[in-house]
C-alpha positions, 0 to 999 in steps of 0.5 A: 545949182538952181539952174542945173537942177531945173535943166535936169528937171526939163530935160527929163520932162521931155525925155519921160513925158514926151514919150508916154504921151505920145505912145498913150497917144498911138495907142487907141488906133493902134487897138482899133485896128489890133481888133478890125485885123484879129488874132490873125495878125500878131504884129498888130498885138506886138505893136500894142505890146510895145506902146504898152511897155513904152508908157510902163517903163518911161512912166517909171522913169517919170518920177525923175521929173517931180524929184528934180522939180521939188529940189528946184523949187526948194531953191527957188523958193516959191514952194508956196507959189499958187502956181507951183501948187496948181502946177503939183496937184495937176501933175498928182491927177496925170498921174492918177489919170496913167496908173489908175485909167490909162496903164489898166486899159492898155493891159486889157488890150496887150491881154487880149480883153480889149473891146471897141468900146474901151478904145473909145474910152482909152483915147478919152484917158489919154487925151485928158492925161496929155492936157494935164501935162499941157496945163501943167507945161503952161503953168511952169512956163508962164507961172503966174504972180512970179517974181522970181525972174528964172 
């Protein structure tokens, strides 16, 4: 069972992370030419609208991967290991970093209030979400102090 629940737990990282990081990603240029070619240009602002729904709805689907990561780690038991609590408050941050700074500032965008300036700022949030998600990627594949052999 143990090796199920964390094949699930991988496959739906790659399948729910994967694409979110790679449209929150395209995004930034996305918007930078969005706003050199204007309102003149529609398919500009449906690229963005696409990208947008791309990381709301795969975000969702998202939270797939900590379900199947807790019950794998419940069968392991390393609940308490420092790197899975590293590891959790990592995830907890990228998160944060999506639904508090990435996901408004697409919005802004899709919106039509979105300004040169964001677009700088938006590809910080979107770079530091993806090297959570690279931090955390490491620490569940290297998973310092493990004993578990998994």
């Amino acid at each position: 069972m143990t090796k199920f629940l964390l094949a699930v737990h991988v496959i739906a990282a790659i399948l729910a992370v994967g694409p979110v990081a790679v449209a929150a990603s395209m995004f930034p240029p996305a918007a930078r030419r969005a706003l050199a070619a204007g309102p003149d240009d529609p398919g500009a602002t449906e690229t963005l609208r696409l990208l947008h729904r791309i990381c709301r709805v795969y975000a969702v689907v998202g939270v797939v991967v900590p379900v199947f990561g807790f019950a794998t780690a419940s069968r392991m038991g390393v609940l308490r290991s420092t790197w899975l609590i590293v590891s959790i408050a990592l995830t907890t941050l990228a998160v944060l970093v999506l639904a508090a700074l990435v996901l408004p500032t697409q919005s802004a965008f899709v919106e039509g209030d979105g300004t040169a300036a964001m677009t700088a700022r938006l590809a910080m949030f979107t770079g530091l979400f993806n090297l959570l998600w690279a931090a955390v990627t490491v620490l569940m594949i290297v998973r310092p102090g493990s004993t578990t052999g998994a």
